[in-house]
C-alpha positions as a Markdown table, in Angstrom:
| # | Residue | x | y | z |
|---|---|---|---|---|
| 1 | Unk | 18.1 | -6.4 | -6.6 |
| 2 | Unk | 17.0 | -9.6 | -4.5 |
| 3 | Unk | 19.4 | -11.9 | -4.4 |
| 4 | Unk | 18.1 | -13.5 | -7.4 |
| 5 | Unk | 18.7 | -10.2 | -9.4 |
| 6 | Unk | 22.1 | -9.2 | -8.3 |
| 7 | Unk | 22.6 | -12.4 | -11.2 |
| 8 | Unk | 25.3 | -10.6 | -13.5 |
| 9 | Unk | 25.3 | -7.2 | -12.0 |
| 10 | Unk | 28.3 | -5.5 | -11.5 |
| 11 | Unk | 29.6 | -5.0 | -8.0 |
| 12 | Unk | 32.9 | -3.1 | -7.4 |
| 13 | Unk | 34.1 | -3.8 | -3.5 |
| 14 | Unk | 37.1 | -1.5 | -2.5 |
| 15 | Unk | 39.2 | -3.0 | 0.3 |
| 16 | Unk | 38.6 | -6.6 | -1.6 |
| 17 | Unk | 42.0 | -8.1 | -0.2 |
| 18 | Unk | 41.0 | -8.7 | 3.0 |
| 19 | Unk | 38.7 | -8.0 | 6.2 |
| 20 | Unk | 35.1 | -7.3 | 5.9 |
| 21 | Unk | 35.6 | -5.8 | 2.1 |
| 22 | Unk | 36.9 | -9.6 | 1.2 |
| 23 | Unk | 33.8 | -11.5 | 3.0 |
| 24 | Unk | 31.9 | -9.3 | 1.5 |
| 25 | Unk | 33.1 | -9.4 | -1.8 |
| 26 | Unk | 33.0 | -13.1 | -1.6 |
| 27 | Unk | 29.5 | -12.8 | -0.7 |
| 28 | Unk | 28.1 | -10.5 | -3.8 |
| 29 | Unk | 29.9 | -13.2 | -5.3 |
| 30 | Unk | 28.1 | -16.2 | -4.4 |
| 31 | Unk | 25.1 | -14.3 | -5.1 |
| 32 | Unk | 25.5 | -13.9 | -8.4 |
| 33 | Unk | 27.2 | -10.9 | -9.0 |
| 34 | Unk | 30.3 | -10.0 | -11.1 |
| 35 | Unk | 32.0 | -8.7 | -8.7 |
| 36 | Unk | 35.3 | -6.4 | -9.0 |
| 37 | Unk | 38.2 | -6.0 | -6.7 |
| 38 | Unk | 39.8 | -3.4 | -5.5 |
| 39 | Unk | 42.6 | -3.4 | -3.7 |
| 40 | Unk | 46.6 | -2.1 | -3.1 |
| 41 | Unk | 48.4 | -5.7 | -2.5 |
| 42 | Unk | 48.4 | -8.4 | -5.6 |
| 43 | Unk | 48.9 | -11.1 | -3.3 |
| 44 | Unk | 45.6 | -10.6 | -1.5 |
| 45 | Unk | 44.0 | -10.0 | -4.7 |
| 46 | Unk | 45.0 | -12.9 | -6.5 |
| 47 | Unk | 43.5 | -14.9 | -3.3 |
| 48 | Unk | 40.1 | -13.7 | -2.8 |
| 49 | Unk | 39.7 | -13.8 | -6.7 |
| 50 | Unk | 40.8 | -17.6 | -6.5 |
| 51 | Unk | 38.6 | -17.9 | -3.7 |
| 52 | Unk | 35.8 | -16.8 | -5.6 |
| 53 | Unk | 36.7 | -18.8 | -8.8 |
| 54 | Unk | 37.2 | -22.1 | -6.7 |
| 55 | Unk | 33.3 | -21.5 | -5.7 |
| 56 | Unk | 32.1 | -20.9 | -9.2 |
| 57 | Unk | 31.8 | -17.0 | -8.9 |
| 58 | Unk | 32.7 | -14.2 | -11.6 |
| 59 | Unk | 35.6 | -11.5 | -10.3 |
| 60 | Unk | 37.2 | -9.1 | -12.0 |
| 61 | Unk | 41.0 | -7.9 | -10.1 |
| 62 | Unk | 41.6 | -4.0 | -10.1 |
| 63 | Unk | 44.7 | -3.3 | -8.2 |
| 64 | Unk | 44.0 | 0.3 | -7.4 |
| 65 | Unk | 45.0 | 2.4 | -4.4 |
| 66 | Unk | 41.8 | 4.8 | -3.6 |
| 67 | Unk | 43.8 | 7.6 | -2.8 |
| 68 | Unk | 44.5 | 8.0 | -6.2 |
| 69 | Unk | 41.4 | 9.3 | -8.4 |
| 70 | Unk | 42.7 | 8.4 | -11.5 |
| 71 | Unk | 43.5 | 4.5 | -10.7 |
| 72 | Unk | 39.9 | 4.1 | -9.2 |
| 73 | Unk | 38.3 | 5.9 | -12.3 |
| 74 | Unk | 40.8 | 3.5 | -14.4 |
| 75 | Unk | 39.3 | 0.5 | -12.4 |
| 76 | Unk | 35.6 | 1.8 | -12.8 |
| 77 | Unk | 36.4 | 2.0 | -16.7 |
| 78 | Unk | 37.5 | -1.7 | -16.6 |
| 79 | Unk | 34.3 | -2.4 | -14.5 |
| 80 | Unk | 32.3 | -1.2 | -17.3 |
| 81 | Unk | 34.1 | -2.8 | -20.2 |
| 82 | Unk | 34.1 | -6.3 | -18.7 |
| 83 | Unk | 30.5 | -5.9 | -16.5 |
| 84 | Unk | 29.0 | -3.4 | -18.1 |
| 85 | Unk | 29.1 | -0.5 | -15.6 |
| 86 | Unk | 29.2 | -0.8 | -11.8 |
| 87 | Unk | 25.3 | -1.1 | -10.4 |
| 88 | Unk | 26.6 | -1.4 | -6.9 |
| 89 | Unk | 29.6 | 0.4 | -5.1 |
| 90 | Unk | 30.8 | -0.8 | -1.6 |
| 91 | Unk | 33.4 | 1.2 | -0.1 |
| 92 | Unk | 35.4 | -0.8 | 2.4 |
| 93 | Unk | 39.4 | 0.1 | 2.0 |
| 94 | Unk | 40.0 | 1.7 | 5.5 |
| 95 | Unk | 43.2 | 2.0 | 7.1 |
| 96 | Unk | 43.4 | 2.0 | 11.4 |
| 97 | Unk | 45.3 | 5.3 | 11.5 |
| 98 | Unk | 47.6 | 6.1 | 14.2 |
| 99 | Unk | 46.5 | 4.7 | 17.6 |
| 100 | Unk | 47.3 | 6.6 | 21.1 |
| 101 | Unk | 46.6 | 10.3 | 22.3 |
| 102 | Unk | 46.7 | 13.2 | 19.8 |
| 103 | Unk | 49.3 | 14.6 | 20.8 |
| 104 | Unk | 51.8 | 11.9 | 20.5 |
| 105 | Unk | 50.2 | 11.0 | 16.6 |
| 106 | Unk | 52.4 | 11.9 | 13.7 |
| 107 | Unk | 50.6 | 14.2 | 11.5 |
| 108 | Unk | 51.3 | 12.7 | 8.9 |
| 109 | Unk | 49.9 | 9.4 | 9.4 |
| 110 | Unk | 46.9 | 11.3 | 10.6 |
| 111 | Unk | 46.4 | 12.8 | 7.4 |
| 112 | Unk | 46.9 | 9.8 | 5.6 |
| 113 | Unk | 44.0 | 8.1 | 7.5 |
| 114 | Unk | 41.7 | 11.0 | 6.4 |
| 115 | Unk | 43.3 | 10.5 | 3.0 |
| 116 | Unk | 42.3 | 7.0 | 2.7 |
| 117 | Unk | 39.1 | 6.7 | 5.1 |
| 118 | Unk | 37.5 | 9.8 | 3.8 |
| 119 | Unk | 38.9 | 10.8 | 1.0 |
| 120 | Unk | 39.7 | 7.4 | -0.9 |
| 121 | Unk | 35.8 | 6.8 | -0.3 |
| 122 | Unk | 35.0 | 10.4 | -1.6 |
| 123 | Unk | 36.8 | 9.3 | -4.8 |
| 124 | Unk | 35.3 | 6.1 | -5.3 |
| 125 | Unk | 31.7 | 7.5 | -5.4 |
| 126 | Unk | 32.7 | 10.2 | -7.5 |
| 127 | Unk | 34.1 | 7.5 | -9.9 |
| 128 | Unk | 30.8 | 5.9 | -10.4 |
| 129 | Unk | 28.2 | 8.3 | -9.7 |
| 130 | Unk | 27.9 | 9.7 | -13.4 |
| 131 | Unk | 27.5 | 6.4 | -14.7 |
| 132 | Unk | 24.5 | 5.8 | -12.0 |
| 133 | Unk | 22.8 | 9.0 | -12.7 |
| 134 | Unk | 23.1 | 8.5 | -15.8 |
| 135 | Unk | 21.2 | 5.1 | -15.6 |
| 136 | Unk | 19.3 | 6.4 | -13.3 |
| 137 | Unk | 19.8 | 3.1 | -11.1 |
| 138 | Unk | 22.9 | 2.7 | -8.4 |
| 139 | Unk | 23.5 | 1.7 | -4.8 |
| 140 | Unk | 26.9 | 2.9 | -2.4 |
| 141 | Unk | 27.0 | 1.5 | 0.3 |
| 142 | Unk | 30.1 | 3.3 | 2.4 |
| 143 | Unk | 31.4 | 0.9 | 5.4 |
| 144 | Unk | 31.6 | 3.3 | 8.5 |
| 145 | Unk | 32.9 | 2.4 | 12.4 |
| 146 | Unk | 33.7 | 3.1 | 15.9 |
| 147 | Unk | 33.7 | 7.1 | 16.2 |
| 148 | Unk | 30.8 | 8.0 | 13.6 |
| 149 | Unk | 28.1 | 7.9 | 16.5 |
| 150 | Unk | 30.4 | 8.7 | 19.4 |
| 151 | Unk | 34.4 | 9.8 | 20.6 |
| 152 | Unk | 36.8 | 7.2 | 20.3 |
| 153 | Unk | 39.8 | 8.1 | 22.5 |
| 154 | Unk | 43.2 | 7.1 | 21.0 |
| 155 | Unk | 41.5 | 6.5 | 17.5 |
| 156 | Unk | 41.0 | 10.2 | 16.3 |
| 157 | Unk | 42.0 | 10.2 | 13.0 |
| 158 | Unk | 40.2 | 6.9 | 12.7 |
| 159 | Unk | 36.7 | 8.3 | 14.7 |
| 160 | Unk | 36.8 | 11.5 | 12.5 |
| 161 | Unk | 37.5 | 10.2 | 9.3 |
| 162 | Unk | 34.1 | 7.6 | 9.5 |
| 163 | Unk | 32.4 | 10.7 | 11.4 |
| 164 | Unk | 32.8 | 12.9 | 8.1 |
| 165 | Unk | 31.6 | 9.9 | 5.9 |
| 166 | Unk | 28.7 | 9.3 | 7.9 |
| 167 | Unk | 27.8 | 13.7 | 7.2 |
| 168 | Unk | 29.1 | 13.1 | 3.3 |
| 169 | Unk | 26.8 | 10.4 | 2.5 |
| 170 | Unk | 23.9 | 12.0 | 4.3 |
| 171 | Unk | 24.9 | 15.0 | 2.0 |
| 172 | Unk | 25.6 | 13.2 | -1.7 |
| 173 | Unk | 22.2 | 11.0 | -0.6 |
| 174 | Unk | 20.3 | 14.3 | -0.6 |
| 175 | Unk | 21.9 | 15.3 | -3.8 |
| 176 | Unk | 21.2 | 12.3 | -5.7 |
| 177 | Unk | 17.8 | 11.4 | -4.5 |
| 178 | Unk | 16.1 | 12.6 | -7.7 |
| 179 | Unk | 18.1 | 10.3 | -9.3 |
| 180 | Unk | 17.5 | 7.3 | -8.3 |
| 181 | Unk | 21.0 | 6.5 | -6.8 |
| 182 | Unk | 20.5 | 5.4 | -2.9 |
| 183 | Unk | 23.5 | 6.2 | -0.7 |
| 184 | Unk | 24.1 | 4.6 | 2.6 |
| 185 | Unk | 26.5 | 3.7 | 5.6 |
| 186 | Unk | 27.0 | 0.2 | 6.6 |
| 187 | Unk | 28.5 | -0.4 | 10.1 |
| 188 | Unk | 29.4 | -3.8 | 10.1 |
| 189 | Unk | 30.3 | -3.8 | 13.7 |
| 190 | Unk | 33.2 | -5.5 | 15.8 |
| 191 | Unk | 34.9 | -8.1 | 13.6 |
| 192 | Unk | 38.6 | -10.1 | 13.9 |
| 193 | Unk | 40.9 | -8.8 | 11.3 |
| 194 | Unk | 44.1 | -7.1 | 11.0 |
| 195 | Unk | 43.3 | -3.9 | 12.5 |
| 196 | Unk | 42.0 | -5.8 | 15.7 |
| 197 | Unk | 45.6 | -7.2 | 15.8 |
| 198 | Unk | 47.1 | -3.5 | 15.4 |
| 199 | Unk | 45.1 | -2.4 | 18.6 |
| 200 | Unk | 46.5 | -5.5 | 20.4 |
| 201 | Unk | 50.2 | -4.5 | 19.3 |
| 202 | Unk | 50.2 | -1.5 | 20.2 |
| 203 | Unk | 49.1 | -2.3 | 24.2 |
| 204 | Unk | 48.9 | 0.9 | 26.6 |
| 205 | Unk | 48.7 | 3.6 | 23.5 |
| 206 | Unk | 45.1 | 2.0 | 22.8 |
| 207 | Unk | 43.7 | 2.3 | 26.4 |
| 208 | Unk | 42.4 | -0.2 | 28.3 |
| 209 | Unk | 38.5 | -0.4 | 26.8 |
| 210 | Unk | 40.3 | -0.6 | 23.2 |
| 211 | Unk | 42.5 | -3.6 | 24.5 |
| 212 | Unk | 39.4 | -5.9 | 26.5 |
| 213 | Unk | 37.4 | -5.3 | 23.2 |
| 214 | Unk | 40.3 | -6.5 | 20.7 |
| 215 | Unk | 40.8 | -9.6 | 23.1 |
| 216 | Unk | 37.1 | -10.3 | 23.6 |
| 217 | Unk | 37.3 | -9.9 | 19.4 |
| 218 | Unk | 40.3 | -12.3 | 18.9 |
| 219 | Unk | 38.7 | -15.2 | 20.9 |
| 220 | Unk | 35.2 | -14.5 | 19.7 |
| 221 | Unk | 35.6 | -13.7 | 16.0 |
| 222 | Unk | 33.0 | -10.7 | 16.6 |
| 223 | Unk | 29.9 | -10.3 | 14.3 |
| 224 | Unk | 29.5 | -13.0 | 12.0 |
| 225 | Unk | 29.8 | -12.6 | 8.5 |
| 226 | Unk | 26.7 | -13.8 | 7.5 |
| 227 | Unk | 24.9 | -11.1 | 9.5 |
| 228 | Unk | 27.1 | -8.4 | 7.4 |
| 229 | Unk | 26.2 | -9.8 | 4.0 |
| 230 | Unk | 22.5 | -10.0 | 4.6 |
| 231 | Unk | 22.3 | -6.1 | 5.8 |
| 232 | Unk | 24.5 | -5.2 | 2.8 |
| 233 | Unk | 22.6 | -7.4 | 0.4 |
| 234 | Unk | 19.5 | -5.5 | 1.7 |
| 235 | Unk | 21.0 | -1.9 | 0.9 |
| 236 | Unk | 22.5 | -3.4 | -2.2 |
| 237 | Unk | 19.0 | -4.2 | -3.5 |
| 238 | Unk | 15.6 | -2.7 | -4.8 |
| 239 | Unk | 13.6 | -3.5 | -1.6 |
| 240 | Unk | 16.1 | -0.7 | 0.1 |
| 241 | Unk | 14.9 | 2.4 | -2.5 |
| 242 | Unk | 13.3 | 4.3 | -0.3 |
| 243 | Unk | 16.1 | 3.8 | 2.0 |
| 244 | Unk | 19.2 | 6.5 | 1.3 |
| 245 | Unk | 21.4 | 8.5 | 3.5 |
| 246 | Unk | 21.0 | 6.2 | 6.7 |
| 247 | Unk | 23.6 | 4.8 | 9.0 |
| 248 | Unk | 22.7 | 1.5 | 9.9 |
| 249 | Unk | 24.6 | -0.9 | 11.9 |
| 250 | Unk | 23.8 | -4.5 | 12.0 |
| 251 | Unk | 22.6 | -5.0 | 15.2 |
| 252 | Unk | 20.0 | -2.2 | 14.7 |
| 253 | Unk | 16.1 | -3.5 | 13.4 |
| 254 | Unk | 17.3 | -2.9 | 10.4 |
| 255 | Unk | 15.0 | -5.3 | 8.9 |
| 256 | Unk | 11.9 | -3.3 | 9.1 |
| 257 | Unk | 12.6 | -1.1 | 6.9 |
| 258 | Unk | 11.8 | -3.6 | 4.8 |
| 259 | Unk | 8.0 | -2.8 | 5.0 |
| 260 | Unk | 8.1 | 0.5 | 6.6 |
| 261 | Unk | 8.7 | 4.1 | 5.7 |
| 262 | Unk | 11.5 | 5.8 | 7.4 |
| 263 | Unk | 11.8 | 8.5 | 10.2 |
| 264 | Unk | 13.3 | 11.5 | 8.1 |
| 265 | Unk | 15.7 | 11.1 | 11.8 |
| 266 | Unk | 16.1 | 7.7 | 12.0 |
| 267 | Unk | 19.6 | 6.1 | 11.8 |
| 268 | Unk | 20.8 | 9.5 | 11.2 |
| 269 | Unk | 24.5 | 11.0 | 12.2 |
| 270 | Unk | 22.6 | 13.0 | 14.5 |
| 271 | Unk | 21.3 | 9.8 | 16.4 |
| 272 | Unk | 22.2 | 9.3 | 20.6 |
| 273 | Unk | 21.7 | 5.9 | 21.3 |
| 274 | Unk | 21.0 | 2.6 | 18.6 |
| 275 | Unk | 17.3 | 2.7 | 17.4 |
């Protein structure tokens, strides 16, 4: 899927409401694609689907909270009788966690993160993949972050949570292969949205590294959303086929691949250092 073919496809973007899922949904959108939203909060929904209408684009709201597997399979149903199936899945609903040392986090706001991070993206494949496998034809792309590649003090639930989803979609790439369906992790790198404003409210409990970053990230904006769409356009379309169970961030070559066979290690959880 070029550009040109993502024309009418069905895209389903969890996390729709806002952040990186929204620009990213808006994206698919100008592209072509009939895009569906996902997301907990009406309000945020009804915006980014007027935003999308207002530029001539097709959406489709699902108010859905991942963490539930029967309201993302009820979305994916309504994906496939108004789209005709979802072609492309990206998983973007994330929550920021608890922020400060372990031993101060509640557990149960740790748990939820994992819940949502992990497990709300663990539901959303599962919701689509027999639909792929059965057409033989399907792209996830699974938004990871700080902690997959490294320790992220003060963020733990956070780190793990995108740690474990850069191992599951190594693991589900692998078990899909022969099917067709390519499976990979998108880090979209440092952008301003609500969760750099969380690291900013909650001061000393972030650490000091955590606080310079989210201020740099405020004045700055971060990465710019164009950069974002065009690696998740790539991994969304057929020149990525022979690219599944990578983690690729958007500063890496990423472009490349393009033309090149991958390194059975490259972009891999198992990675030291950006390639």
């Amino acid at each position: 899927m070029t550009v040109q073919t993502l024309k009418d496809k069905g895209v389903l973007v969890t996390g729709a409401g806002r952040g990186i899922g929204k620009r990213l949904a808006l994206g698919f959108a100008a592209a072509g694609a009939r895009v569906g939203l996902v997301a907990r909060s009406k309000a945020e929904l009804d915006l980014t689907c007027l935003e999308i209408e207002h530029a001539g684009g097709v959406s489709l709201r699902l108010r859905a909270d991942v963490t539930d597997f029967e309201q993302i399979s009820a979305a994916v149903d309504r994906m496939g009788a108004h789209f005709g199936g979802v072609h492309v899945l990206v998983a973007s609903a994330a929550i920021q966690g608890p922020i400060g040392p372990l031993a101060q986090n509640p557990p149960n706001l740790w748990a939820e993160a994992i819940q949502t991070n992990l497990v709300g993206v663990m539901y959303s494949c599962r919701a689509v993949l027999a639909q792929m496998i059965e057409r033989r034809s399907g792209k996830i792309i699974a938004l990871s972050g700080d902690g997959a590649t490294s320790p992220r003090p003060n963020f733990s639930a956070y780190a793990s949570a995108k740690a474990a989803l850069a191992r599951m979609v190594e693991t589900l790439a692998e078990e899909v292969r022969d099917d067709n369906v390519q499976v990979n992790c998108m880090a979209p790198g440092g952008a301003y949205t609500h969760m750099t404003d969380q690291i900013l409210h909650a001061g000393e409990r972030a650490g000091w590294k955590a606080q310079e970053e989210a201020l740099e990230m405020r004045v700055s904006g971060g990465i710019p959303p164009e950069k974002q769409l065009q690696l998740a356009m790539f991994l969304a379309s057929e020149r990525s086929n022979h690219v599944s169970g990578k983690l690729i961030h958007v500063n890496d070559d990423w472009k490349r691949l393009e033309t090149s066979n991958v390194n059975a290690e490259l972009y891999t959880l198992r990675r030291v250092q950006k390639v």
